[in-house]
N, C-alpha and C positions, 0 to 999 in steps of 0.2 A: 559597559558592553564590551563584550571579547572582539577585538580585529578578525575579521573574515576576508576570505576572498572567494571569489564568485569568476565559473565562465562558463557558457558553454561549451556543449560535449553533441558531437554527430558521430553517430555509426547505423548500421544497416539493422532491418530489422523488418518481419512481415512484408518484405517485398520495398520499403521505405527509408527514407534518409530520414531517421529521427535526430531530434534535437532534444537533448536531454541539457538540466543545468544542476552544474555541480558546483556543492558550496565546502569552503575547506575551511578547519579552524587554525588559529594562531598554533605556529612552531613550524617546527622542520621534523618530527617524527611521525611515526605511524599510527592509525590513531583508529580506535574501531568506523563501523563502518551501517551505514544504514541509506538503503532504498527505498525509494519512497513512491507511489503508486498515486497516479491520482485519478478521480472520479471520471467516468465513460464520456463525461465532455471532453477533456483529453487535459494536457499541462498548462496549465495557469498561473497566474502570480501568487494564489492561494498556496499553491504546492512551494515554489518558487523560495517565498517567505517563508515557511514550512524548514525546507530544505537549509535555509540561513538560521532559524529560528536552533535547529539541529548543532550546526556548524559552532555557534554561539555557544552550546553547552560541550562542544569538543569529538562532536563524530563530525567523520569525512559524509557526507548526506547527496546524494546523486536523485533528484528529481524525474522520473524517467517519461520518456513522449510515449503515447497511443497511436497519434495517427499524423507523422510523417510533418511536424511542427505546426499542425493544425488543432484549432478550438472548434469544437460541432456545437456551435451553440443553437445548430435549430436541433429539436428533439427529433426528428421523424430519421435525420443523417445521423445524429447518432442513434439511436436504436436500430438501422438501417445495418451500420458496422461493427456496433459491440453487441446485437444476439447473436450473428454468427460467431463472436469470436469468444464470447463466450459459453458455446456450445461447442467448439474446439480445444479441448486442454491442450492438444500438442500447438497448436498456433498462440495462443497465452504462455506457454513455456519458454517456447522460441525468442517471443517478445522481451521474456523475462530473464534467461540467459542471455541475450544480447545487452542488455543495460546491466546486468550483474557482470559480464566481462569488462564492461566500460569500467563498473565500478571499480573492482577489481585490478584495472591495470592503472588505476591510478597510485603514483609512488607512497603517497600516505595512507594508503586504505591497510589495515590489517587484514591480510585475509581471511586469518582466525578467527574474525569477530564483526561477524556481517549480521544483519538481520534485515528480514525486508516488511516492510509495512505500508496499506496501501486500503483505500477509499474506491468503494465501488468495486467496476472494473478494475483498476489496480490492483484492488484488496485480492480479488478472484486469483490475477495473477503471483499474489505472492503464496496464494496457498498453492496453488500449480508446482513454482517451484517449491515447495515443502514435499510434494505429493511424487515429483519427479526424484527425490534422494537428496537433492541439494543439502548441503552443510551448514546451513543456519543456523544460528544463534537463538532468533525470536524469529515467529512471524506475526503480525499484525495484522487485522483487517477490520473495516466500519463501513456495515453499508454493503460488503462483500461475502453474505454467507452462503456459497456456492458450494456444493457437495460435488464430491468427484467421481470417476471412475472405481469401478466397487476392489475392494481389498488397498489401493493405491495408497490412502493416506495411512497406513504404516509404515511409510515410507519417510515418513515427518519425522522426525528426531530434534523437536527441540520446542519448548512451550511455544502454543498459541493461544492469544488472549484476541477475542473477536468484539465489536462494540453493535449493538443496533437501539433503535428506536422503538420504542413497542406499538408506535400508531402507525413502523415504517410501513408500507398496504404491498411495499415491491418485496419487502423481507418478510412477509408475515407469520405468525408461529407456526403454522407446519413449516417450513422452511429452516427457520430456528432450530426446530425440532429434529429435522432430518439431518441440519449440519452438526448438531450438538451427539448426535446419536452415530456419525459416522465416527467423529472423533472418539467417542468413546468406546466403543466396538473395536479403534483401531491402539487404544492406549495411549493415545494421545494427551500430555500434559495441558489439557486446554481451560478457558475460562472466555465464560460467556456474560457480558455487561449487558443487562437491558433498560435503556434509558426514557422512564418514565415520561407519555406524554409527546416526545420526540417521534419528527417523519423522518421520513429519507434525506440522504445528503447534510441530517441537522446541524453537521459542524461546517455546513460550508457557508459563508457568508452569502449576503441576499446579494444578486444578478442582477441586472439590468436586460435580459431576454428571454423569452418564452420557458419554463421548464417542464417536467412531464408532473403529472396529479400526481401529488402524494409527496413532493418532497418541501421542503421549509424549516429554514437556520432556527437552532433553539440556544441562544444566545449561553443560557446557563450552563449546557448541555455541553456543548463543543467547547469552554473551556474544561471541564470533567473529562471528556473522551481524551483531551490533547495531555493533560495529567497523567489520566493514564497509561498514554502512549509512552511518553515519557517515562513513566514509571517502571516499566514493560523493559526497556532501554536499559535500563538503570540497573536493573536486577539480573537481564541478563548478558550485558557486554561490559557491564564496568566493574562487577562485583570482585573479578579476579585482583583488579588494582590493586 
């Protein structure tokens, strides 16, 4: 296993002092760079591990907060704080420019070679940024297929590969349908994964507190998606190597 190092990162964001955790790989060079979005419960150890998991194969990986270094783990607060804000692209932006400058100003981060990838509400947010002009790499998203403001995502310049669940009931195919058809309408290099059998959240390991109907970890699944991701990664930030 590759030596890492690990700290936290605070900066301002949605009115909030978030607590973002950033994991860095072995050396003293610049190293590409990947964001990483986690599920509308907000930053977890899932993400966290995620973030090191990242660092370990040699991106700089920045973990980024939702809500102000808080877990909503009752469902009624989070849906409470992530419909609105997921009905605001410029408030999801903001969020996502804020941990994209964090990343960013970190001394190893190539700035050349970002991509952002993200679950759920995070996923939402990383298309925002794609949607906004951001210079991306990849964008990623699972669990996150949110359609945006009309004409916007030609603004995307760079593949997105999105993942969902076909039993997901929060993602259902018209939904699919609607984000797979903005994408394409807008020329977007995209590709759509639908994972057999799989609900919502399927790559997030099982909780210990209430979560909303429809979601549950599909053990097979979530290593495929994580594959993927990685693959996504692979092809388009380390190819130039």
């Amino acid at each position: 296993m590759t030596t890492i190092t690990t700290r936290t990162v605070e900066y301002l964001a949605d009115g909030l002092t978030m607590i973002g955790h950033l994991a860095l790989p072995a050396g003293a060079y610049r190293r590409p760079a990947v964001l990483l979005g986690p599920e509308g419960t907000g930053l977890s150890d899932v993400e966290r591990r995620r973030a090191d998991a990242l660092a370990e194969l040699g991106y700089v990986a920045l973990a980024f907060d939702l809500h102000g270094g808080r877990y909503l783990d009752d469902p009624e607060e989070m849906l409470a704080r992530c419909l609105p804000l997921l009905a605001d692209p410029d408030r999801m932006r903001d969020i996502g420019h804020a941990a994209l400058d964090t990343l960013r100003a970190e001394p190893r981060t190539d700035p050349d070679r970002i991509a952002a990838v993200g679950y759920g509400t995070g996923g939402a947010i990383a298309l925002e940024l794609g949607r906004a002009g951001v210079g991306l790499r990849a964008i990623g998203t699972v669990n996150g297929l949110i359609t945006g403001r009309p004409g916007e995502a030609a603004r995307i310049r760079c593949p997105v590969w999105a993942g969902v669940g076909s039993e997901d009931p929060i993602m259902p195919p018209a939904q699919r349908e609607a984000f797979t058809a903005e994408m394409q309408a807008a020329g977007v290099d995209w590709r759509l994964v639908v994972y057999g059998g799989a609900l919502h959240a399927f790559h997030h390991p099982p909780v210990d507190h209430t979560t909303l109907p429809g979601v549950g970890h599909h053990p097979r699944h979530a290593q495929r998606a994580w594959h993927d991701v990685v693959g996504l990664l692979s092809e388009c930030l380390t190819s130039a190597e």
